[in-house]
C-alpha positions in Angstrom: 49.9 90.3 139.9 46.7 91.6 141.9 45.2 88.2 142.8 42.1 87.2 141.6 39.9 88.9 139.3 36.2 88.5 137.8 34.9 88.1 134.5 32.9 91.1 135.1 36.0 93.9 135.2 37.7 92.4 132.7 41.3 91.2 132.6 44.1 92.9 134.1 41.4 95.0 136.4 41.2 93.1 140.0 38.1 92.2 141.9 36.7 95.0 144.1 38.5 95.2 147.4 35.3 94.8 150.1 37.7 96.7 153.1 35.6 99.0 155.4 37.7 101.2 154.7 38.8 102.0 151.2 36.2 100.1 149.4 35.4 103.2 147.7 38.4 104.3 146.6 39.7 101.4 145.4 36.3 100.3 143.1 36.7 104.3 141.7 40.5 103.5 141.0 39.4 99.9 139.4 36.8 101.8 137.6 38.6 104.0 136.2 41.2 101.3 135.0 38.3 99.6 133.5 36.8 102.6 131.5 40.4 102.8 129.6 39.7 100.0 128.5 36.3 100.0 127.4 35.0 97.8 130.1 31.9 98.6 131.8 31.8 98.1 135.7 28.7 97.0 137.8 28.7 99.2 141.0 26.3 97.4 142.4 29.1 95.4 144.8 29.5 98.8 146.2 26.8 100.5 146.4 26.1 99.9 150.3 29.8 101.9 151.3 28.3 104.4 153.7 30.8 107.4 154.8 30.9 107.5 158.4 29.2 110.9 160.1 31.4 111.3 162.7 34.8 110.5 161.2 33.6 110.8 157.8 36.0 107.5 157.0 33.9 104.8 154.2 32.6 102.0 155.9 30.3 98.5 155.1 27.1 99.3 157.0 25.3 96.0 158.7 22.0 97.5 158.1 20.7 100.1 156.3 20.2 102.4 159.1 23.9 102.2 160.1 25.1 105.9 160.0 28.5 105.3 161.9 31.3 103.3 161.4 32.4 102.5 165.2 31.6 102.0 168.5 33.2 105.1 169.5 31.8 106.9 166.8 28.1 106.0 168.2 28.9 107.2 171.6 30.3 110.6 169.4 27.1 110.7 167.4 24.9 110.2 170.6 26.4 112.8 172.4 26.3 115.2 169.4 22.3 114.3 169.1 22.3 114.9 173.1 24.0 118.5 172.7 21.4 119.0 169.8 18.6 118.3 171.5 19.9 120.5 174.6 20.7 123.6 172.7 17.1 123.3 170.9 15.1 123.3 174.5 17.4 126.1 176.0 16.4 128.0 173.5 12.9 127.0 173.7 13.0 127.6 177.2 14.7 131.0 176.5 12.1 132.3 174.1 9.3 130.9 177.0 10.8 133.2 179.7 11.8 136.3 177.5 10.1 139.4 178.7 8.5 141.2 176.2 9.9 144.2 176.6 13.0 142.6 174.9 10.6 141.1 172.1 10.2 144.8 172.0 13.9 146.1 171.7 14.5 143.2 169.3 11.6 143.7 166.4 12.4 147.5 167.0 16.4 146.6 166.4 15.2 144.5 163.2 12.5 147.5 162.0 15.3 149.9 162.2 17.6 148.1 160.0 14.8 147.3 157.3 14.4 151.8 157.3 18.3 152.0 157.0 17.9 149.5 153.7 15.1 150.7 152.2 16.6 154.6 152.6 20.4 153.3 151.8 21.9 156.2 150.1 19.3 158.9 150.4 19.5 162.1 152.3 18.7 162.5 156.0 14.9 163.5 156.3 15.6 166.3 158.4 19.1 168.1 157.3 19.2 166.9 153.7 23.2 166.0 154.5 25.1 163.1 153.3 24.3 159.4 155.3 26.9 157.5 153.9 28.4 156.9 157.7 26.6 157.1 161.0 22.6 156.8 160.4 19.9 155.9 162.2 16.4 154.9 161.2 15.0 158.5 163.4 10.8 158.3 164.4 9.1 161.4 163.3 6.8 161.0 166.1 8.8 159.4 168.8 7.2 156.0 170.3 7.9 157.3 173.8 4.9 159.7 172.7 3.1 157.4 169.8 3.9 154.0 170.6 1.1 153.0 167.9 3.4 154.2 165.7 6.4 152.2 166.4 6.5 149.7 163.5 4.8 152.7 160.9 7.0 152.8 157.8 5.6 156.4 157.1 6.7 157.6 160.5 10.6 156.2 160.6 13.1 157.1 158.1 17.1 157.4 157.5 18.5 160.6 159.6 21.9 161.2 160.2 23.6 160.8 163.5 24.0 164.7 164.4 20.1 164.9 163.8 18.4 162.3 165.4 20.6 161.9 168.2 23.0 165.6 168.9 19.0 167.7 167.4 16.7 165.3 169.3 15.5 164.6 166.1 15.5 167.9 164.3 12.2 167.6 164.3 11.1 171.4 162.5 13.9 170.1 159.7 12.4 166.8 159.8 9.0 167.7 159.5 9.5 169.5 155.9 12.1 166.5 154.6 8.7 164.2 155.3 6.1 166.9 153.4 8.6 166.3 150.7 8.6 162.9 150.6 5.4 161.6 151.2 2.9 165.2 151.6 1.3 167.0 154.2 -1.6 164.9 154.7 -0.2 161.8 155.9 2.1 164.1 157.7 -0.9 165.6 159.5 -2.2 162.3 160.1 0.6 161.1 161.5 0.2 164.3 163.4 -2.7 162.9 165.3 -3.3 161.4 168.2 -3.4 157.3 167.6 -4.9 154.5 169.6 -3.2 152.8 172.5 -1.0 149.9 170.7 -0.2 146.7 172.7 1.9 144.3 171.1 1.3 140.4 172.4 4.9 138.6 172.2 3.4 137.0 169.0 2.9 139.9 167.2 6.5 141.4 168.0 8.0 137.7 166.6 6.3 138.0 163.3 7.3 141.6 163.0 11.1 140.8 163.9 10.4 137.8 161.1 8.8 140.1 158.3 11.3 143.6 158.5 14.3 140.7 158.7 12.9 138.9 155.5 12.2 142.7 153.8 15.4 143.7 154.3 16.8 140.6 153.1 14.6 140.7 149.9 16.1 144.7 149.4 19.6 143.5 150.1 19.5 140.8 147.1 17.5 142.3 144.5 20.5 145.2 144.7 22.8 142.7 144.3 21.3 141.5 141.2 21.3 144.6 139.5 
């Protein structure tokens, strides 16, 4: 009772419905009908069923580009590529007019959350307290007085929120926790006076790139082991 039928699927499985629509489903249904029996099916009748990318429905393309099954589903996809390409020149435009001093605020924001990873779980550098809530990456040499230093690993590390913020710093506290952890001489270098830095807006996008990929990296090897 399903009509005709081809020598290729075999008896009793019907020829492969060539519908828009359920094309698909049906030759996977016939298919399967056919591997019960030991019949093997050619998918080639089907092998041009597209699924729309708009509606996502299975359609018979007319040519090979063909992504979209309907008229209405161009004007969809059109629009969609439209909104696509606005959203990418906004942004362009965005990242044009952006001032650095908010390149600035944004590589620091991204620098600050590489310290908090790398120092996850260690003691503040100035008190020696627990940092399990309420830290702050905290500059040893603050960059309102060493910008140079801004981006320096050696001079930013994991304080808790009473030192670095209620202590400006805790600096006398701080200054031992660093001896500690990396010696007095890069403590006294740190100590001295450092050239002039100026950041272009390039330099401040890879460094927001590089201390978001570090922290990253930290993140997943942790959650490996």
């Amino acid at each position: 009772g399903f009509g005709n039928e081809t020598a290729g699927f075999g008896r009793g499985i019907p020829q492969p419905i060539q519908s828009a629509r359920c094309a698909r489903r049906a030759w996977i249904r016939q298919a399967e009908r056919a591997q019960v029996s030991g019949i093997v099916v050619d998918a080639g009748n089907c092998a041009s069923v597209k699924s729309c990318r708009i509606c996502k429905s299975d359609f018979d393309p007319r040519t090979t580009t063909q992504r979209v099954c309907s008229l209405p589903c161009a004007v969809a996809d059109t629009r969609a590529k439209r909104e696509k390409a606005y959203r990418a020149e906004t942004k362009a435009l965005k990242a044009r007019i952006k001032p650095r001093s908010q390149w600035i605020k944004e590589a620091q924001a991204v620098f600050n959350r590489y310290i908090r990873t790398r120092d996850a779980g260690q003691p503040c550098i100035s008190c020696g307290g627990n940092t399990k809530a309420n830290t702050d990456a905290g500059h040893y040499r603050p960059t309102s007085a060493q910008p140079a230093l801004r981006f320096n690993e050696l001079n930013c590390h994991l304080q808790c929120r009473k030192c670095n913020t209620f202590l400006s710093g805790n600096l006398t506290g701080y200054r031992v926790g660093l001896i500690a952890k990396i010696g007095v001489e890069l403590v006294e270098w740190l100590e001295t006076d450092h050239p002039a830095a100026k950041y272009s807006i390039d330099d401040l996008k890879f460094l927001k790139r590089y201390y978001g990929e570090q922290a990253n990296g930290i993140l997943k090897e942790r959650a490996k082991g």
